[in-house]
N, C-alpha and C positions, 0 to 999 in steps of 0.2 A: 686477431684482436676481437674482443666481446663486443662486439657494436651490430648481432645481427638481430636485436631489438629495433634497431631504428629504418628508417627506411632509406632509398638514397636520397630523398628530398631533402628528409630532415639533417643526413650529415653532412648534404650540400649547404644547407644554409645556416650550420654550424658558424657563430663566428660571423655572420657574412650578415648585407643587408637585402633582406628578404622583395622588395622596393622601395619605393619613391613613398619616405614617410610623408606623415598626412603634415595637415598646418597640426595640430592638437600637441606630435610628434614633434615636429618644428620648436615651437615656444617651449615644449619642456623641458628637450635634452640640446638644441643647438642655441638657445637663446643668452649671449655673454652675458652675465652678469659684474657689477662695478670691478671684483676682485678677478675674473677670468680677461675682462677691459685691460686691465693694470697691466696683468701677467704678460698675456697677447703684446702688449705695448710697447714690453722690453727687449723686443725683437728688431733686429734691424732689417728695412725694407718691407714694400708692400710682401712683395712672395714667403719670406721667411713667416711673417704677422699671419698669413692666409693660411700658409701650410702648419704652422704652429696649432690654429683653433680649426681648422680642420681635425687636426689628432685628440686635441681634448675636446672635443666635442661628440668625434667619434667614440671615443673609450667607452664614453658616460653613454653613449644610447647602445655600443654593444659590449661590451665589458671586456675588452681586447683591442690591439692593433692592428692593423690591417696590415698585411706584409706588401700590401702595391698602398700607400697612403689614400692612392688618387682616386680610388677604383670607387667609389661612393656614386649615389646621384647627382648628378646635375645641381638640383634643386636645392639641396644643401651645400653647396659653393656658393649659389647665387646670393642665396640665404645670409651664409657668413661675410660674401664679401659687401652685402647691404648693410651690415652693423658694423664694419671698417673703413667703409665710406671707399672701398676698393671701385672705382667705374669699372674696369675692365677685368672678370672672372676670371678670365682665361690665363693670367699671368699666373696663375697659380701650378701650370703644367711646370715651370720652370721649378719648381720646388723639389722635385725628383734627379734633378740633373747633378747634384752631390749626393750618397744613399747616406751618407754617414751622419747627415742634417737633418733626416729625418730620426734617425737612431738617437743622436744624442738626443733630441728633442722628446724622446719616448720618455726615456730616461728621468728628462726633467720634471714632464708632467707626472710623472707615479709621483715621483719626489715630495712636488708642490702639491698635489690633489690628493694624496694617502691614499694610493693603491696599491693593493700587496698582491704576494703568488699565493701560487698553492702548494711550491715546494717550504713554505716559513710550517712548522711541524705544530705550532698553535693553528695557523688557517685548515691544516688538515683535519686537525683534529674538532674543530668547529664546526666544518661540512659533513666530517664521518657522523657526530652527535646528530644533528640535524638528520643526516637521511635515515639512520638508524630509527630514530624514535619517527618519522613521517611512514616506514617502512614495517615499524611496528606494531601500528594503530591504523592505517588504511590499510587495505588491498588494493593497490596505485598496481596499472598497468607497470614495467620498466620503463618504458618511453615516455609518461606521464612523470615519473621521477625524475628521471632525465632533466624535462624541462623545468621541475621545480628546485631543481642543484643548479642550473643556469640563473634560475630569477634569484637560488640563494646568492650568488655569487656576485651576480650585478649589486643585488643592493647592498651587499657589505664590501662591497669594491676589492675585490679581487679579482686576475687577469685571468681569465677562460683558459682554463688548460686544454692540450690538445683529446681533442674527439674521443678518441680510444681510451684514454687515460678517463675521463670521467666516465663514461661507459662502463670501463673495469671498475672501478669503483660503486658505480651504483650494482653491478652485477653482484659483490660483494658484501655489501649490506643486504641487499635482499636474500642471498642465500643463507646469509649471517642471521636474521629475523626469521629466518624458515626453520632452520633448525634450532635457535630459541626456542621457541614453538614445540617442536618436536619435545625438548628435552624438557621443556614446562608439563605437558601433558604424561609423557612415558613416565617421570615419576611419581604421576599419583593413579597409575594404573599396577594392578597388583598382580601376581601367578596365576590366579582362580580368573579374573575380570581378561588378562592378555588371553588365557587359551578360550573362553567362550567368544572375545572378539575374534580370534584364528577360526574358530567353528564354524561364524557364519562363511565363513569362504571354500567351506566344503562343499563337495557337489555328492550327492545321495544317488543310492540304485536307482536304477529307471528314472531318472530325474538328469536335466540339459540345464538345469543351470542351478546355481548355488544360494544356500539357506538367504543370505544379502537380497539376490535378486527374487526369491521368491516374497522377501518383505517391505519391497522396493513397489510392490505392485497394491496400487488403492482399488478401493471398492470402485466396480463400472456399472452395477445394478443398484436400482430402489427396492431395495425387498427386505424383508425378517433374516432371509439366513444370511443376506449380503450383510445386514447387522451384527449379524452374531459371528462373521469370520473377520469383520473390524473389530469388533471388540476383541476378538483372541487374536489377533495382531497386534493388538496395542498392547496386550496384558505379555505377548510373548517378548515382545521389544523391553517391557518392564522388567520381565525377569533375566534381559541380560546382566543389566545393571551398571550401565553407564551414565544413567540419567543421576546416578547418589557420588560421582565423582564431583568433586568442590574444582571449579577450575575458573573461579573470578579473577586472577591473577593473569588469565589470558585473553586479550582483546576479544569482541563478540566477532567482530570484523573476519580477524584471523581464523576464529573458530569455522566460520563461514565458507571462508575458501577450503580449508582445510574437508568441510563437509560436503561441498559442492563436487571436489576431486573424489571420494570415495565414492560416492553417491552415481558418478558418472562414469568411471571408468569401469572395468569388468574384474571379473573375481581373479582370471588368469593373472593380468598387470597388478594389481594391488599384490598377490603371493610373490610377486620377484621382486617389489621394494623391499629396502632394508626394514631390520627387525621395529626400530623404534620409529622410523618415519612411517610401516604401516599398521602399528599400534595406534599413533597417534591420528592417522585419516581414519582408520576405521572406529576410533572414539567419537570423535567429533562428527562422522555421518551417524552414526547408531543413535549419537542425543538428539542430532537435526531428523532424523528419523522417528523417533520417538513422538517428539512435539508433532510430527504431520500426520501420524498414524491418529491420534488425540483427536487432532483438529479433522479430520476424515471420517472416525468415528462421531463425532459430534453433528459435522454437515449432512450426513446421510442420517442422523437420527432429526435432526430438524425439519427434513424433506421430507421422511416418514410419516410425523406428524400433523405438517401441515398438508400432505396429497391424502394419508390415510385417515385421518381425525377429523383437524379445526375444515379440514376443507367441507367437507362432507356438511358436516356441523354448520360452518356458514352457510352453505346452500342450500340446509331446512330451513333455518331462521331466516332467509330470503325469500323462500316461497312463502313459508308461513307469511310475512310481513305484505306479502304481494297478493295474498289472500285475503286478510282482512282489510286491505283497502276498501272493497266498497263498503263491507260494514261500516268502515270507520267515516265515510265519505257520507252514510246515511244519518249517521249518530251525531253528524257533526251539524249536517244540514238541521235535523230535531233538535240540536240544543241551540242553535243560533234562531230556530221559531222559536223556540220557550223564552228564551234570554229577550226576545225583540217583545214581545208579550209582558214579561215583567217588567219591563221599561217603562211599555205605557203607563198601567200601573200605579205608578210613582206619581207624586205631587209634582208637577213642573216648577213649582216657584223653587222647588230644594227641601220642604218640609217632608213630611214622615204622613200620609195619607192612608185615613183607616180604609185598606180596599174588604170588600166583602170575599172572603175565603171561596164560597160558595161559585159565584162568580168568577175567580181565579179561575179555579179549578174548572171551570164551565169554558174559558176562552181557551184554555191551554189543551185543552181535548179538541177543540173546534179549529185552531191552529194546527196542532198534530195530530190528525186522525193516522190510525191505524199504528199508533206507536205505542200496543199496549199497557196506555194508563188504567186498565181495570185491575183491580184490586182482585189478588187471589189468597185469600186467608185460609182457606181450606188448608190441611196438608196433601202430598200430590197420593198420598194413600187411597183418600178419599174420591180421588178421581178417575183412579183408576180400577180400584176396584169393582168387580162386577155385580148386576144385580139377579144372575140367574144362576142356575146349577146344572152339570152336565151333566146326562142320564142315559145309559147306555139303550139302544135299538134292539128289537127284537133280531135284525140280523148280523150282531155283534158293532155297530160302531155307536158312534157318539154324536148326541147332537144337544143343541142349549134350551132349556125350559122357554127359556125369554129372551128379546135382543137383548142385547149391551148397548147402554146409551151413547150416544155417540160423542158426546161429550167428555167420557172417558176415552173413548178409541182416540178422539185427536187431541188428547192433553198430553203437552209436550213435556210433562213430569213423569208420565208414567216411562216404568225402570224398563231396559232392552230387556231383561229375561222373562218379563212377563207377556206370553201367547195366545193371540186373541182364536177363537177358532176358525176354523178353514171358513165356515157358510158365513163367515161376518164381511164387509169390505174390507176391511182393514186388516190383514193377517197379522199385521207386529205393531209395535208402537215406532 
């Protein structure tokens, strides 16, 4: 039987109660209500009463019968026999002592509580829908389907078929959804598009592994040529031309698994699947392939720019900025004397006080000494310019008629290319 999905836990507790439900558990599935009061009612005897809401109470919390009625916890007898005002639990053993009492009684509750099989060909057909479409929009583990064909079953009250049997059935729909898939995709794959997908599965001279696995491998360096062999990965993956097949018609989900299997298995296993199931994985890894080649090309170009470029770049603009601190720290001290200086200044009462220019100007040099307030109208031509001529030595060199003022040697306008001579202090500006 198809059940080697599950584990032995899970087909152990198939059906069965896993422990001792909580109180939560309690009040929601053993708690009688007026109409279950009624039903319960019509029973003759404490033990018949006990054993009766024992079975509809169990249904409702597993969606089945128990073939031993009795075999529950503890805690839900005490439970039921606390809302039938039963003193003594234990009479409830005696309810197995006819088997055929507890059979009819099964009987009755489907009856009275509308619960059906799974052999009525409407209920089948209602689980098969349900797994089909949960099977072909997720990628659900089988075991995870499993438990969601149990939760369907409980809540539309149907009796849990046996183990094996739902098993084969979700095994069924999932293969059924798998090649769905297949036969959505092989048909919008063409003669030209199947043999360049067949291609990459070739293995070339001197070469251990095949075209696939050589474009399976991303960039491991930061460099220009590691650039430029992502971008000719990307553009080669382009020109397969899997990326212009239209395939919205097929979950992203499915495409996923489908791309995840190519992608991971090796070029030998993918050749011995059949024709159109390895059409269809090696579509779906080539497009998922495509998009990470993009995205590979794009992250190594980003790290490129920021280690080779903006970094660099920030870390002039940080020294520069870490440089002109103390200017800045100077200029700032100067303008906070001038600014405390103007202040004075000013009329205190708030009027407009004619100060004497003159005097201004006289306090705000006497505040900021050495923050050249002298006017230099000159242009810096004139400053640097010399006042003498060079005239060559009788034993061929060169010397100056006249100093050079010095006041041209240390005017901070004169241009770098102009060369003071050797016999001056000042060799350059």
């Amino acid at each position: 039987m198809p059940v080697e999905f599950l584990s032995d836990a899970q087909a152990a507790a198939y059906g069965r109660f896993p422990g001792a439900p909580s109180q939560a558990e309690l009040e929601r599935f053993f708690l009688l209500d007026d109409a279950a009061m009624a039903e319960v009612g019509r029973r003759r005897g404490q033990v018949n009463r006990l054993g009766f809401a024992l079975q509809l109470t169990t249904v409702r919390y597993l969606g089945t019968f128990l073939p031993a009625p009795l075999d529950v916890p503890w805690v839900v007898v005490e439970y039921l026999a606390g809302q039938l005002g039963t003193a003594d639990a234990s009479v409830v053993k005696g309810y197995v002592e006819r088997p055929k009492t507890a059979y009819e009684h099964s009987w009755e509750i489907m009856e009275w509580d509308g619960w059906r099989q799974l052999t009525d060909g409407v209920v089948a057909a209602e689980l098969r829908g349900f797994l089909s479409a949960r099977a072909w929009t997720r990628p659900e583990r089988p075991s995870l389907l499993f438990d969601q064909a149990v939760t369907w079953l409980r809540s539309s009250r149907v009796l849990l078929p046996g183990v094996s049997v739902l098993a084969r059935l979700v095994s069924e729909v999932r293969a059924g959804a798998a090649e769905r898939a297949y036969s959505a995709l092989v048909g919008k794959v063409d003669r030209g598009l199947a043999g360049r997908l067949d291609g990459l599965l070739e293995v070339g001279g001197g070469s251990r592994g095949s075209q696939l696995d050589r474009l399976c491998r991303a960039p491991t360096r930061v460099s220009g040529p590691e650039l430029v062999r992502a971008l000719d990965r990307a553009a080669e993956l382009a020109a397969v031309g899997a990326g212009q097949v239209e395939v919205g018609d097929v979950p992203p989900s499915r495409l996923a698994v489908l791309a995840r299997q190519g992608l991971t298995a090796d070029a030998w296993a993918l050749r011995r699947l059949p024709a159109s199931r390895r059409v269809a994985t090696l579509l779906a890894a080539v497009r998922a392939l495509q998009v990470n080649a993009v995205d590979d090309a794009l992250d190594l170009f980003a790290v490129l720019m920021a280690g080779k470029l903006l970094g660099p770049a920030e870390r002039a603009s940080v020294a520069t900025r870490l440089r002109t601190l103390p200017q800045l720290r100077s200029a700032s001290v100067t303008l906070a004397d001038a600014a405390r200086v103007l202040l004075t200044l000013l009329d205190p009462d708030g009027g407009e006080a004619a100060a004497d220019p003159a005097a201004a100007w006289s306090r705000l040099q006497t505040a900021c000494p050495g923050s050249g307030w002298r006017r230099r109208s000159l242009p810096w031509r004139s400053w640097c310019r010399p006042t003498a001529q060079k005239t060559r030595t009788a034993s061929g060199g060169r010397s100056w008629s006249a100093a050079t003022p010095r006041s041209a040697r240390s005017s901070p306008h004169c241009p770098r290319w102009f060369r003071w001579p050797r016999s001056t202090p000042a060799a350059r500006c």
